[in-house]
Structures are given as C-alpha cells and as structure tokens.
C-alpha positions, 0 to 999 in steps of 0.5 A: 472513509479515506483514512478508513481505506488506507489504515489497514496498509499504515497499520502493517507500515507502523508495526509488522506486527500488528494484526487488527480485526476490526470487522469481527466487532462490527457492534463497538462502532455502530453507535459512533458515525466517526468511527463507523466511517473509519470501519466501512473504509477498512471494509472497502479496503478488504474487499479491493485487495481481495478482487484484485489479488484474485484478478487474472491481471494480478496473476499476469503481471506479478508473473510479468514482473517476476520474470524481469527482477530474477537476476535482481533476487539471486543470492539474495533471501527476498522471493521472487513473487514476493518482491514482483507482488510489491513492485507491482503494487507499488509501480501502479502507485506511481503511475496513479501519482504520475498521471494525475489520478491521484491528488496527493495533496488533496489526500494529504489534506483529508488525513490532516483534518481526519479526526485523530480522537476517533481514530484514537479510539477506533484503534484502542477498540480494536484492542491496540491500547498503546497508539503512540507508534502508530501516530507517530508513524501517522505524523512522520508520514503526513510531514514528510509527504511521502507520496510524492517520492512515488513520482520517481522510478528509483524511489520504488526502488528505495521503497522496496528495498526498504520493505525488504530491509525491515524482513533480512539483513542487507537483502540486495547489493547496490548493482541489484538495486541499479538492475532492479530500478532499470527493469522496473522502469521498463515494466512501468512502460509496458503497464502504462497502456492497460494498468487502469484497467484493474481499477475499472474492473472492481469498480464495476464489481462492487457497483453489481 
C-alpha cells in the first residue's frame, strides 16, 4: 500500500513523460493481491491529491505563497502559481519530516522489503514495458535517502530549482535562489500553526 501511494509521484520523478492509467484497468489485478496492494495505494493517492487541490487551504496558501516568491520569478520563465503550487507541497514535506510526523526511516524501510517483482509486473501491466529507468530512479532514490535533505529549508530550495531546471534552462539567478530560501523559511513559520489541518480534514473526508 505505501509504495502504492507514493508511486504516482516517483513515476513523473523517473521520467516527465510517463503517463499510467492504472485504474481504467482495474481487471489485470484483481487476481494478484500484491499487485491490487499496489493498485489501491495509487487509488488513495488520487483521491488525496484531488481533495486537497480542490480544498480552500490549497487555494489560500499557494495564493500566500504566490505572493511572497514574485520577486524570485521575475525575468524568469517559471510561473508564479507554478512554483507556489510546488513550494507548498513540498514545504508541508518539510514540516511533516521536521516534526516527527513522518518516519523516514521506517518509510524507507517499507520501499526496501516492497516486492520489486510485483511492482515490476504491476508497471509492465500498465504498459511500461522497459522498467529500467524507473528502477534505477527507485534504487538511487532509496540509497541516497533522500528525504532527509527536506529537513533543510534551503534544500526546498534545491529541490524546486531542480524541478524547474528539468522544465527551462537555468531558470533562476543564484541571488533568487537566496530570495526564494529566505521567503520560504518565513512562509514555513507562518504555515506551522495550521498546516495539520489539511490532513485532518481529508482524513475526515474519506472516513465519511
């Protein structure tokens, strides 16, 4: 189930280019539990991405956000709402690591004893008949324990700018880089108080 939740993200994370459609073929793994583990993860991570992305705290801080990271997109190709809709995922990343609510190592732990030969086959269903990028994408992200960087503001920074870096060619000068740690920090100051709310509000959703 949690390398189910997660795969949607490493997918586009392996490859930009990737599109799966797992759930318009719900029937090819119905017969193989491992693999309708897997299927009911990706489901869930659906489903949370929508709630959230249609939620009034969603739209108010990527506005929040928005708003203090303009000077860090001027003359620069990345949108605005693009990179706010990004920092704030990625901020609330952070303060789940920082504050204990997620375990890293214990996530980390789970995608090691996932079953590769089911994943394997789970994506080959889904018509991704060459895995070697992914799994060397799956491998580099487990060795490296990449996680843990998110307990630093400035590797949000890092993270972003090499999100956008896969999009446009050198899309920030290094004194917007600085601009955007520094307004960052001061916008995971003012999430801090009331970020967990989110999360108790979808979890109430799919409880109803």
């Amino acid at each position: 189930m949690v390398l189910g939740v997660v795969l949607p993200d490493f997918i586009k994370n392996a490859h930009k280019d990737y599109n799966l459609y797992p759930l318009k073929t719900r029937h090819l793994f119905q017969k193989n539990p491992q693999q309708l583990s897997i299927l009911k993860g990706w489901e869930k991570h659906i489903d949370v991405d929508q709630r959230f992305h249609s939620s009034v705290f969603f739209q108010q801080k990527t506005n929040e956000l928005k708003q203090l990271i303009l000077p860090a997109c001027e003359h620069s190709p990345v949108k605005p709402f693009f990179l706010a809709h990004i920092g704030l995922e990625l901020t609330l990343d952070h303060l789940l690591t920082v504050n204990g609510q997620i375990n890293i190592n214990t996530f980390y732990d789970q995608l090691i004893s996932a079953n590769k030969t089911a994943l394997n086959d789970f994506l080959q269903s889904c018509s991704l008949n060459d895995t070697s990028v992914f799994f060397n994408f799956l491998n580099s992200f487990i060795s490296s324990r990449y996680l843990f960087s998110y307990q630093k503001i400035e590797n949000i920074t890092y993270a972003l700018n090499r999100i956008c870096t896969r999009l446009w060619s050198n899309p920030f000068t290094d004194e917007q880089l600085r601009y955007l740690t520094l307004q960052l920090d001061a916008f995971k100051n003012n999430l801090q108080s009331d970020y967990r709310s989110i999360y108790d509000d979808i979890e109430k959703e799919l409880k109803a």
